[in-house]
C-alpha positions as CSV (number, residue, x, y, z in Angstrom):
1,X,-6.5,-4.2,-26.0
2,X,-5.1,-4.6,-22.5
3,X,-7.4,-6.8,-20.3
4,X,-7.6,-6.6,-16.7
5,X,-6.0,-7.6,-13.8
6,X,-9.8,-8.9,-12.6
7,X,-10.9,-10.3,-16.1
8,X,-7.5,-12.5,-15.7
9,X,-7.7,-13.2,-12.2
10,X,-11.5,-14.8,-12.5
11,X,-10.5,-16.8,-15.5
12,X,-7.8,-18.5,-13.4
13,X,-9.7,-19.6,-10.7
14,X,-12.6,-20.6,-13.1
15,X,-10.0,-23.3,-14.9
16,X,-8.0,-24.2,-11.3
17,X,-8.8,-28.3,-11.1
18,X,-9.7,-28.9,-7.6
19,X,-11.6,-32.1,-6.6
20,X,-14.5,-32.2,-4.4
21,X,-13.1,-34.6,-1.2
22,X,-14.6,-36.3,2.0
23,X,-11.4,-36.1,3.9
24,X,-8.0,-37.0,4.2
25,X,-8.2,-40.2,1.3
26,X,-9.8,-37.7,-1.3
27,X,-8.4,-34.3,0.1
28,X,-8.4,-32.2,-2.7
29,X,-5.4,-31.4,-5.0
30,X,-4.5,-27.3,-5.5
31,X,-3.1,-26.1,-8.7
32,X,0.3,-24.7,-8.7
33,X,-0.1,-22.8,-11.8
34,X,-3.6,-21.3,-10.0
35,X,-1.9,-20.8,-6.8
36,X,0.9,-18.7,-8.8
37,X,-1.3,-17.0,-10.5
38,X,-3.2,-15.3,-7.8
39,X,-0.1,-14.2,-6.6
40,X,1.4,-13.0,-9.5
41,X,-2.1,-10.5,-9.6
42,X,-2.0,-9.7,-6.0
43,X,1.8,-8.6,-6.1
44,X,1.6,-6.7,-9.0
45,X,2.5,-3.1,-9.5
46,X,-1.4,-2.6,-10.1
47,X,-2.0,-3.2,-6.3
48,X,0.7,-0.7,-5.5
49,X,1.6,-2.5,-2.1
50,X,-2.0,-3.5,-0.6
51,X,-1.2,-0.6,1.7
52,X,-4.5,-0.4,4.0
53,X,-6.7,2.9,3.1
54,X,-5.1,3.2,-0.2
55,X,-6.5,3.0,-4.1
56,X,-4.5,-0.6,-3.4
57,X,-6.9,-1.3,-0.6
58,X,-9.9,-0.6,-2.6
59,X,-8.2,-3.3,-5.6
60,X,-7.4,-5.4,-3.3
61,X,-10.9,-6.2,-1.4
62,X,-13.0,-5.9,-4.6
63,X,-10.7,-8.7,-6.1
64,X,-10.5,-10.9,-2.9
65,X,-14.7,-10.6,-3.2
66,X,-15.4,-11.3,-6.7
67,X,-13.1,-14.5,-6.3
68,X,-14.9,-15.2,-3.5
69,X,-18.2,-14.8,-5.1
70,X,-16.8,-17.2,-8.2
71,X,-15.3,-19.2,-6.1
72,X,-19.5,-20.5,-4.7
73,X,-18.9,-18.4,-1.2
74,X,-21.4,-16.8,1.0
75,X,-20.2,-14.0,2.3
76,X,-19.7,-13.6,5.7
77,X,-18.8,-10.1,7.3
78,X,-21.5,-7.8,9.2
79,X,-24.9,-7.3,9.1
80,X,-25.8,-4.3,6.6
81,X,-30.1,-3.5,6.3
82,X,-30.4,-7.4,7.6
83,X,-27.6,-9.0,5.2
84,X,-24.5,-10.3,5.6
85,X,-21.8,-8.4,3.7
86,X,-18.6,-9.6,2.4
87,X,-16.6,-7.1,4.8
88,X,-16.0,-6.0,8.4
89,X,-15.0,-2.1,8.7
90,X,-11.8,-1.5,10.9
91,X,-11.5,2.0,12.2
92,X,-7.5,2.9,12.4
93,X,-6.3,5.6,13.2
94,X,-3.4,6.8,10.6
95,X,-0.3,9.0,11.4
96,X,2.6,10.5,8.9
97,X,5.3,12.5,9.7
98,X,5.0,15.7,7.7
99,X,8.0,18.1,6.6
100,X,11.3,16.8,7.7
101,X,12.6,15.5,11.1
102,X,14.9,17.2,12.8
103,X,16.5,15.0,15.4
104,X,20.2,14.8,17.4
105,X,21.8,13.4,19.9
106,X,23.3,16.1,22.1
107,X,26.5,16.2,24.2
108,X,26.5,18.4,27.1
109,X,29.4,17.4,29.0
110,X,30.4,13.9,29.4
111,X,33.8,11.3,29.6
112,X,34.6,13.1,25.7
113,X,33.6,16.7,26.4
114,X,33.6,17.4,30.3
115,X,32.5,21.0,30.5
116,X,29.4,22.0,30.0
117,X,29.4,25.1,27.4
118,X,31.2,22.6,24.4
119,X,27.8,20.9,23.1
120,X,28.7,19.2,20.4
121,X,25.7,17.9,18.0
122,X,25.3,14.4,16.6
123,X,22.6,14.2,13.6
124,X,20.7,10.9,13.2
125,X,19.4,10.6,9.7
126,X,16.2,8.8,9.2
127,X,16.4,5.6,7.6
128,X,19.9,5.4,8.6
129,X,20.8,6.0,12.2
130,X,17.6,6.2,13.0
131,X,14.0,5.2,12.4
132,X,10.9,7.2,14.2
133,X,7.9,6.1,14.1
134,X,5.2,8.4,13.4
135,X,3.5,9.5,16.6
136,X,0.6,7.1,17.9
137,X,-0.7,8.9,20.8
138,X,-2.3,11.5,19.3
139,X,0.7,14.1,19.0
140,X,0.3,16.6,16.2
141,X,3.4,18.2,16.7
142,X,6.8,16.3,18.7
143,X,9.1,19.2,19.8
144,X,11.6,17.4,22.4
145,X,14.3,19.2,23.3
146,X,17.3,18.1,25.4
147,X,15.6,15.4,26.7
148,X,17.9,13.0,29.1
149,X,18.7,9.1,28.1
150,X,18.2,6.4,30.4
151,X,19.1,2.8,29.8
152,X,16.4,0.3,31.0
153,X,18.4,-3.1,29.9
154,X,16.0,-4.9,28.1
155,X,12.8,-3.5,29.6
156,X,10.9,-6.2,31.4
157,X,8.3,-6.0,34.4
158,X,7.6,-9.3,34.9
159,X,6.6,-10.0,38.3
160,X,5.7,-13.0,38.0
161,X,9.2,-13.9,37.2
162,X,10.1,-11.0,40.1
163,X,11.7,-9.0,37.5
164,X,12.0,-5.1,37.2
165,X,14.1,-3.4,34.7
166,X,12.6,-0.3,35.6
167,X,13.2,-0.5,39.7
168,X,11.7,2.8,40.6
169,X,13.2,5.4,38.1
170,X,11.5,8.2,36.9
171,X,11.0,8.4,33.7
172,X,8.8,11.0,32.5
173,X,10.5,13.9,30.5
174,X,13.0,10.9,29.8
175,X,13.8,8.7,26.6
176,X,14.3,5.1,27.2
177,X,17.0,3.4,25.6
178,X,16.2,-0.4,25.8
179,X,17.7,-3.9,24.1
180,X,15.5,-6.2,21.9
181,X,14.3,-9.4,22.5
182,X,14.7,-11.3,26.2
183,X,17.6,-11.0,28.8
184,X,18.1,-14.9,27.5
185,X,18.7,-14.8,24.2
186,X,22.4,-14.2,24.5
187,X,23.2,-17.3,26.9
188,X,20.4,-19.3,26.1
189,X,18.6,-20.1,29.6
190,X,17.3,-18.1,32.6
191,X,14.0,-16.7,33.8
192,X,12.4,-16.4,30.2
193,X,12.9,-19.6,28.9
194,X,16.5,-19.8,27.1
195,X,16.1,-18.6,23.6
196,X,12.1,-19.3,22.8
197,X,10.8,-15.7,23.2
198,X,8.3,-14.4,25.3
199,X,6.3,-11.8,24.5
200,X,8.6,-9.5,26.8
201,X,10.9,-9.9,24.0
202,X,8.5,-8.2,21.2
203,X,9.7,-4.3,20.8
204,X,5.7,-4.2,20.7
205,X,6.1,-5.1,24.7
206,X,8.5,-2.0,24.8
207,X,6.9,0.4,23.4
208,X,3.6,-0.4,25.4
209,X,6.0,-0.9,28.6
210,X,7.1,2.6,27.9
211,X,4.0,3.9,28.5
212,X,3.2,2.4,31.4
213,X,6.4,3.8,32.6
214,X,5.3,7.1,31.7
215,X,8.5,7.5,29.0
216,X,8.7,10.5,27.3
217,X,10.1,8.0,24.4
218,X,11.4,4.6,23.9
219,X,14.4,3.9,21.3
220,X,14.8,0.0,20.7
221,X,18.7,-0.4,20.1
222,X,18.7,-3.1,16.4
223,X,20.9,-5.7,16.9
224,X,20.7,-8.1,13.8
225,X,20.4,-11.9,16.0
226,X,18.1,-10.7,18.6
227,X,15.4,-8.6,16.4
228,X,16.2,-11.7,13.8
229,X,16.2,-9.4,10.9
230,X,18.4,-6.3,9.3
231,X,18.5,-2.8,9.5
232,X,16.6,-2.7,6.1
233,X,13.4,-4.5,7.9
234,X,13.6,-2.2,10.4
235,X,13.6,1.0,8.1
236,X,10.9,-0.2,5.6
237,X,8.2,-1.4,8.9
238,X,8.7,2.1,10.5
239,X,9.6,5.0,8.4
240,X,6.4,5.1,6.4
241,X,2.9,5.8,7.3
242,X,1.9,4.7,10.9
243,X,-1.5,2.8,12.2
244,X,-3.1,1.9,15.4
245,X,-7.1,0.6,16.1
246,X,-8.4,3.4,17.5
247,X,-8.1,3.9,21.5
248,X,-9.9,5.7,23.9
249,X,-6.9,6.2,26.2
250,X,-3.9,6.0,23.3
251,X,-1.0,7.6,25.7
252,X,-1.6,4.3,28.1
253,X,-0.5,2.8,25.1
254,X,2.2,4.7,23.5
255,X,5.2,7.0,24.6
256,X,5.4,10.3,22.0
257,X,8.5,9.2,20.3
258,X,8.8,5.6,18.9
259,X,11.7,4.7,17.2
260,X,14.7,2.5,16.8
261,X,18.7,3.4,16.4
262,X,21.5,1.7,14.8
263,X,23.7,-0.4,17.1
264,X,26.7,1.2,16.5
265,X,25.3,4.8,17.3
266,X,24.3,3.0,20.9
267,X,27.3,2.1,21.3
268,X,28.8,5.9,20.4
269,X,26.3,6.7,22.6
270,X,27.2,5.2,25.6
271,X,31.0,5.4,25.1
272,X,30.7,9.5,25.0
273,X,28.7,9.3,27.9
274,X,32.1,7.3,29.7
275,X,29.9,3.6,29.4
276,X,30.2,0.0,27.7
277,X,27.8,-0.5,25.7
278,X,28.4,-4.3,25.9
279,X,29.6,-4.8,29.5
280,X,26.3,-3.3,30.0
281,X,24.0,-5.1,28.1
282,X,25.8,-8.3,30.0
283,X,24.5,-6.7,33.5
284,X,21.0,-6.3,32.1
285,X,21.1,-9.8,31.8
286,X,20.6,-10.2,35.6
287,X,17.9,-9.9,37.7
288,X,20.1,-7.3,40.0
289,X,20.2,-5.0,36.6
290,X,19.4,-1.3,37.8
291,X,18.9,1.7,35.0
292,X,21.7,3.9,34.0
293,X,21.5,7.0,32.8
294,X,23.3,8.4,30.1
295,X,25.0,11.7,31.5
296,X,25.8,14.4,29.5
297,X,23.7,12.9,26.5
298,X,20.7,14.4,25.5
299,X,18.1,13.6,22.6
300,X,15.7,15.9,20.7
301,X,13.5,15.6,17.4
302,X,11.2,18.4,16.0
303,X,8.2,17.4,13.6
304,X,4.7,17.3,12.6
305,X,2.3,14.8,12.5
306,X,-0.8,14.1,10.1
307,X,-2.7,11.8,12.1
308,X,-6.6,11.1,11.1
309,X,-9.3,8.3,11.6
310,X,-9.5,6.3,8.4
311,X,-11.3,3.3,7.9
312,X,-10.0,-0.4,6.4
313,X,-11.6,-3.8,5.9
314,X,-11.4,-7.2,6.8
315,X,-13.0,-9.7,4.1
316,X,-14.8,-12.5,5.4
317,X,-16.1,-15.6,3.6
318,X,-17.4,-18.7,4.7
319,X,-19.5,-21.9,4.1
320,X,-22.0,-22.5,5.8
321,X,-22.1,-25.9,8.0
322,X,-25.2,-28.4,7.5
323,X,-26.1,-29.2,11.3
324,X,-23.5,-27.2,13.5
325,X,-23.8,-23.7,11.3
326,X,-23.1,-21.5,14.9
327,X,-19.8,-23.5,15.4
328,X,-17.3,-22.0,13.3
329,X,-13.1,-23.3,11.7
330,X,-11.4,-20.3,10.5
331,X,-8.8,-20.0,8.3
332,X,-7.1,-16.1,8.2
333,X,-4.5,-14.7,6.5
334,X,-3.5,-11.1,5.8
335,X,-3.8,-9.3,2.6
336,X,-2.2,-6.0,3.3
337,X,1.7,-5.2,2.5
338,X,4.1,-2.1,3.0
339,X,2.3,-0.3,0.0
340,X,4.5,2.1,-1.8
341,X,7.1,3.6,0.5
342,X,11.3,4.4,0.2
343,X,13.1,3.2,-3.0
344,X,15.8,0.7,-2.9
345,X,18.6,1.3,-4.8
346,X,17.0,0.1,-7.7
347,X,14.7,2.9,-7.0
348,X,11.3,0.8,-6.6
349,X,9.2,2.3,-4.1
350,X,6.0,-0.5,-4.4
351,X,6.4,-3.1,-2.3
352,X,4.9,-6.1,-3.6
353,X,4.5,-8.6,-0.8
354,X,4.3,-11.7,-3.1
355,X,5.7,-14.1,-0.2
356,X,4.6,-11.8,2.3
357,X,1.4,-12.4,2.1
358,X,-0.2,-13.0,-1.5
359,X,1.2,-16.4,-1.1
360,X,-0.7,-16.8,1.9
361,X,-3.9,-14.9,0.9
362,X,-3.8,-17.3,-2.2
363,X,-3.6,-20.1,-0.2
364,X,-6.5,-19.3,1.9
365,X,-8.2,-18.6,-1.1
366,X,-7.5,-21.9,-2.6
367,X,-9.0,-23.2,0.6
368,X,-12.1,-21.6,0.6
369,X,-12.9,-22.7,-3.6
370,X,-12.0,-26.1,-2.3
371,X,-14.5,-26.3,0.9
372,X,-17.3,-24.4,-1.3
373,X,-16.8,-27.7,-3.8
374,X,-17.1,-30.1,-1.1
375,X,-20.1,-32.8,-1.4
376,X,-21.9,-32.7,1.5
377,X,-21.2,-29.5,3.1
378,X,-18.9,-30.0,6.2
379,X,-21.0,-30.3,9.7
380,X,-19.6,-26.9,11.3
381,X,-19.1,-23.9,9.0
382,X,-15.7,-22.8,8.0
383,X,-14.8,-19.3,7.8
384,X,-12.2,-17.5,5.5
385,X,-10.7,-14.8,6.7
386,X,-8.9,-12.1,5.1
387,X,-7.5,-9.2,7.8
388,X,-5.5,-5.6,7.0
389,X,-3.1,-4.0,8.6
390,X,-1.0,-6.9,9.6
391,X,2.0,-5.3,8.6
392,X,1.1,-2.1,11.4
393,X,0.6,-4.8,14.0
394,X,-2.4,-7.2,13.5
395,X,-4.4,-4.5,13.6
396,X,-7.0,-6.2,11.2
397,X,-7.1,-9.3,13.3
398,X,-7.0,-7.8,16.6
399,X,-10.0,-5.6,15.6
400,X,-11.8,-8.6,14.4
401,X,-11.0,-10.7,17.5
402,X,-11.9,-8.0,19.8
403,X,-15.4,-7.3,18.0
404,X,-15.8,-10.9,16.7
405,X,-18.2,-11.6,13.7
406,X,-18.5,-15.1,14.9
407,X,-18.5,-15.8,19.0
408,X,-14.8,-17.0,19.7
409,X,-16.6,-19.5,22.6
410,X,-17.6,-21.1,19.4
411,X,-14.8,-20.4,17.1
412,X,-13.3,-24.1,17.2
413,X,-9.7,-22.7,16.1
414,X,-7.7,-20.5,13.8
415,X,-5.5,-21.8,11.0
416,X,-3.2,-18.9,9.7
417,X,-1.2,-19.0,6.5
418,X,1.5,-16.2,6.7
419,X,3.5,-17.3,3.5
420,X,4.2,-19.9,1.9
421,X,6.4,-22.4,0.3
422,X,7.2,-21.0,-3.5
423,X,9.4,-24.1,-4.0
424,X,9.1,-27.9,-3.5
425,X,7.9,-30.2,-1.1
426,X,9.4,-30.6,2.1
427,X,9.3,-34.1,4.6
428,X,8.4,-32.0,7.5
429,X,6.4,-28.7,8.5
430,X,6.3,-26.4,11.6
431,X,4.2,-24.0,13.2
432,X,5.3,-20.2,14.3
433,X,6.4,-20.6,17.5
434,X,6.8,-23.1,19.9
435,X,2.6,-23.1,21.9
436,X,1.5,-26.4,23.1
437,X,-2.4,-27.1,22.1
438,X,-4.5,-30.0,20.8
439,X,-4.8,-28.5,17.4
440,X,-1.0,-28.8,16.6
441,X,-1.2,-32.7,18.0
442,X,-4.8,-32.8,15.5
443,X,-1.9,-31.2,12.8
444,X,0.8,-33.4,13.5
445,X,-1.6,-36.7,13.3
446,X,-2.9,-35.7,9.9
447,X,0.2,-34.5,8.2
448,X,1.5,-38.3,8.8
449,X,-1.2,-39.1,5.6
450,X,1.5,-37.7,3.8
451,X,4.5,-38.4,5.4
452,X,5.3,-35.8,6.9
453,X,7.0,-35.2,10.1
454,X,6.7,-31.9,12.8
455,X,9.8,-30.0,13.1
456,X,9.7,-27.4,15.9
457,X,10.2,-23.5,15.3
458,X,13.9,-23.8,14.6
459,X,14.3,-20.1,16.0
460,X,11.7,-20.0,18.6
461,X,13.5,-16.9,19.8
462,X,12.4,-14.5,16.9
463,X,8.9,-14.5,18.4
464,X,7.2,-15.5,15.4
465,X,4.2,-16.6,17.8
466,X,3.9,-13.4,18.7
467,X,4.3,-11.8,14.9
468,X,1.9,-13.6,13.0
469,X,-2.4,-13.1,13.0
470,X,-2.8,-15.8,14.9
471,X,-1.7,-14.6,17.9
472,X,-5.1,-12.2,18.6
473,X,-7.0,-15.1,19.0
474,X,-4.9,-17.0,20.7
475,X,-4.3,-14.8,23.5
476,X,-8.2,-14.7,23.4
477,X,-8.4,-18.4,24.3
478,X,-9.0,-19.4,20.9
479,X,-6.6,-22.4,20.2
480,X,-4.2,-21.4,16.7
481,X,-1.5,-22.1,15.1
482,X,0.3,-20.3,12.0
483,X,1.6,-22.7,9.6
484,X,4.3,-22.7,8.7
485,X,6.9,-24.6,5.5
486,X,9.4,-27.1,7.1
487,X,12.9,-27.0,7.1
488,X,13.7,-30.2,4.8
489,X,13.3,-30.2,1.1
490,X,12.9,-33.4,-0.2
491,X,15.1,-31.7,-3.2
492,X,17.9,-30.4,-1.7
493,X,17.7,-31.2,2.2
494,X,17.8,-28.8,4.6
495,X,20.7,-26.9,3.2
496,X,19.0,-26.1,0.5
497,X,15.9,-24.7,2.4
498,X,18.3,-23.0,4.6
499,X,20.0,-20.9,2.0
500,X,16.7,-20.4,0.1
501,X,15.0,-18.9,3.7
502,X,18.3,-17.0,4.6
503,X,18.3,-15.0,1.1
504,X,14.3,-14.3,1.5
505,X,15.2,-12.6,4.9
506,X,18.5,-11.0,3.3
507,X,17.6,-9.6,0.4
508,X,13.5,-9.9,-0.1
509,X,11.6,-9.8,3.4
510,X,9.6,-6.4,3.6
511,X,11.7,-5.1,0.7
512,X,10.4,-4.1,-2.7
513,X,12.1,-6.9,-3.8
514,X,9.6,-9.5,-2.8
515,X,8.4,-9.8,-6.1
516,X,6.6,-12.9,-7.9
517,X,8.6,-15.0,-10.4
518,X,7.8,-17.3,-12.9
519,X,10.0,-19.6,-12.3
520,X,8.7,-20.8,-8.8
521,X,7.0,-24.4,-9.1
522,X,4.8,-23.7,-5.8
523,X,4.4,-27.4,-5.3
524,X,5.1,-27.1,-1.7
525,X,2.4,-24.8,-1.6
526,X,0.4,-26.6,-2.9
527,X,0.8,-29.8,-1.3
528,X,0.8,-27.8,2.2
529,X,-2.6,-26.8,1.3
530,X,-3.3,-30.4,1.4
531,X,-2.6,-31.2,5.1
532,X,-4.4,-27.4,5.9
533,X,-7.6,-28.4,4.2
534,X,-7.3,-32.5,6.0
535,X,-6.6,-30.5,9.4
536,X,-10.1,-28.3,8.7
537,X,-12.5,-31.0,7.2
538,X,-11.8,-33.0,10.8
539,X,-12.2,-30.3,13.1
540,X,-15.7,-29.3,10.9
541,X,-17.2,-32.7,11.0
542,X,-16.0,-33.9,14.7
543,X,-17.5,-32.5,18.1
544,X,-14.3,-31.8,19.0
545,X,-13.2,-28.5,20.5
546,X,-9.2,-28.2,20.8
547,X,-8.1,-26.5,23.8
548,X,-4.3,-25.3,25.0
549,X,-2.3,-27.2,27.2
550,X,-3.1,-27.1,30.7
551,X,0.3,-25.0,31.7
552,X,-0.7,-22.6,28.6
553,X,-1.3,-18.9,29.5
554,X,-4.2,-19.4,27.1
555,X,-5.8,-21.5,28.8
556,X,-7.9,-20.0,31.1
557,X,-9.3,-17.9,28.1
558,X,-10.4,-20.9,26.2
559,X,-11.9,-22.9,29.8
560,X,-13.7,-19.3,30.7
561,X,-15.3,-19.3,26.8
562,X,-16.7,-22.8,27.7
563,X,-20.2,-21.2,28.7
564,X,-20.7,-19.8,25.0
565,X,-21.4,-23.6,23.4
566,X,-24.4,-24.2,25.9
């Protein structure tokens, strides 16, 4: 008789050894063989991707809850009839392309064809040439027709930096053609920093740029170094269904065509319409940059959109603190994944997520079992947080940190696992990104109890701050940090890590291929659970409240929240 994935799952965590612990000299140790277990369950086939609103969903939160509830948690979501429940409700609203898409870029004149009447028709597959989003404004139907192509360089309004990409061109009726990432990445310094990126960079910043622009639609141009991942990344995130929290205002937000292209058709692109692509993309890395439009080039795309409200969950735990229960240490992670979408040549269509993020939801897990052990209880409570839809764009942790549970005022910091280390021990560990705050200096002082060293972001300009859950409290005040693996293996070095990280990206990152295997020893895993659960026993029995440094954009968010402690 086949048991379950649930009857499995509960007997794991029952056997896991952790040890109750007072703080850093008898933090707890976390089971490998436990640790790989939850993920194994998480990243099955069973859970058909995590996808949010999905029979996956629905798996996925009843499992997260009844380890929670063996695991001696309280729960720690919204009120319902004058109890706290184990969930938060996220309203998103959901959007598929229906049918097929019928999209091209048109000639109508230009350097190749000069007169008018030869039109000549380029089609962009999807998935190939081309990825479109499905519509997040509300379309039902995108009929664009001949629609010109202007070239905005990388994009930016920044005035604060007294930058404009945009310089007064009109671009309604128009699709924006813009580069990832910052006008720095490519020489390294300048007005944004050299290569750390800002969020300016994020193709998020684009899209919502586009908007404000009043873009009929925005095409991000995929380069490989800049978006610091492949084409195949790019076709898994955005071919598939599309969410968004639910706007009032949702064209403020979004143009009606999203989508990305291939470099090499930009590059087509601009040569028929008698430009260099590249000579061009070196002008846009100057403040003098003005647009250019694409003459002679037109774009249209012709489909139907299913777009409807559908509610997801966040699952919240937490323990309750003995004399400072109001003041709250969160840890988060995100338990959603691509659900099942394109094959791969294999022809698998689930995508697992076992790196990206079981690993991370069983670590937060293993965190939570841990605190609920502890003899006596911490001082300030700690919270476990579980958000959806990260993979659609924080969407689960935005919601949450927009209607908080728990005030942020009083929320003493966020600790966000976003995968973890399947192999061994490293000497060092990072953070996503490159912030400044007290809680990395609080992280960096107690990793030392084992030896351990800080190694910053060694690719700051991938915009991992800006990529991971973390980042919708932080730019709420609330000081956070995602942590991250270092760089170092103690077996192997940092070649070793190197090649191991460079593969993942390759061959596994938000492919169906990131898949659990038995031969990972999770030890690094497991001993990086060690420093996360040091970091939040401190911060829950000090009266300490971390704040960003005193250049920090986030600053004035966390000085303003202040007024909640009194």
């Amino acid at each position: 008789m086949r048991r379950s994935f649930l009857a499995i799952a509960l007997c794991a965590a029952i056997a896991a050894p952790i040890q109750a612990a007072n703080g850093p000299k008898g933090t707890p140790t976390f089971d490998p063989k436990s640790i790989s277990s939850d993920i194994r369950v998480l990243s099955s086939d069973a859970f058909e991707g995590r996808g949010p609103a999905t029979a996956g969903e629905t798996k996925t939160v009843d499992w997260l809850i009844a380890q929670l509830k063996a695991g001696g948690l309280k729960p720690g979501g919204t009120m319902k009839n004058g109890k706290r429940g184990w969930t938060q409700a996220v309203p998103l609203l959901r959007s598929e392309i229906k049918g097929p898409i019928m999209a091209s870029s048109l000639t109508q004149g230009g350097q190749a064809y000069p007169h008018a009447e030869q039109r000549v028709s380029m089609p962009l597959a999807q998935g190939e040439q081309i990825a479109i989003r499905a519509a997040l404004d509300g379309s039902k139907q995108v009929d664009i027709h001949d629609a010109p192509l202007v070239f905005v360089g990388y994009g930016v309004k920044a005035p604060e930096r007294h930058w404009d990409d945009f310089k007064g061109i009109e671009l309604r009726g128009k699709i924006m053609v813009v580069l990832v990432n910052d006008p720095d990445f490519e020489t390294g310094h300048g007005d944004f920093g050299g290569k750390a990126m800002t969020y300016y960079g994020r193709w998020t910043y684009k899209l919502e740029e586009g908007a404000r622009q009043g873009a009929l639609g925005v095409l991000v141009v995929h380069e490989t170094a800049p978006a610091s991942y492949g084409w195949a990344t790019v076709k898994n995130s955005n071919t598939n269904t599309m969410f968004d929290v639910v706007r009032d205002h949702p064209k403020d937000t979004h143009p009606q065509l999203e989508g990305w292209i291939q470099r090499d058709v930009a590059v087509d692109l601009f040569k028929r319409a008698g430009l260099d692509f590249d000579a061009l993309k070196k002008q846009a890395q100057t403040r003098d940059f003005k647009p250019v439009e694409l003459k002679g080039e037109q774009f249209s795309a012709k489909y139907a959109v299913d777009s409807k409200v559908i509610t997801s969950h966040n699952v919240i735990a937490m323990v309750p603190g003995r004399t400072n229960p109001d003041e709250m240490v969160m840890y988060s992670a995100h338990w959603d994944h691509l659900g099942i979408g394109q094959p791969d040549a294999r022809g698998d269509r689930i995508y697992n997520g076992a790196v990206d993020n079981a690993s991370g939801v069983a670590g937060v897990l293993a965190l939570a079992r841990a605190f609920a052990k502890a003899k006596p209880a911490p001082q300030r409570s700690l919270g476990f947080l579980f958000v959806t839809a990260e993979e659609k764009g924080l969407l689960g942790s935005e919601y949450y940190a927009s209607k908080p549970v728990y005030p942020l005022g009083k929320t003493v910091g966020d600790i966000n696992i976003d995968g973890m280390n399947m192999y061994g021990p490293t000497r060092d560990f990072s953070i996503s990104g490159s912030a400044k705050l007290d809680l990395l200096d609080d992280l960096i002082a107690t990793a030392k109890n084992w030896n351990m060293t800080y190694s910053p972001d060694s690719r700051p300009e991938a915009g991992s701050f800006f990529r991971s859950d973390h980042f919708s409290f932080a730019k709420r005040g609330v000081p956070a940090i995602s942590l991250d693996s270092g760089d170092d293996l103690i077996d192997g070095g940092v070649a070793a890590a190197k090649k191991l990280q460079e593969d993942y990206t390759r061959n596994r990152y938000h492919q169906p291929a990131d898949q659990w295997e038995a031969s990972w020893p999770v030890t690094g895993a497991a001993r990086d659970l060690q420093v996360a659960y040091a970091l939040g026993w401190q911060l829950a029995n000090s009266r300490e409240w971390p704040n960003w440094s005193r250049d920090s954009e986030f600053r004035a968010a966390r000085d303003k929240s202040a007024k909640d402690r009194k």
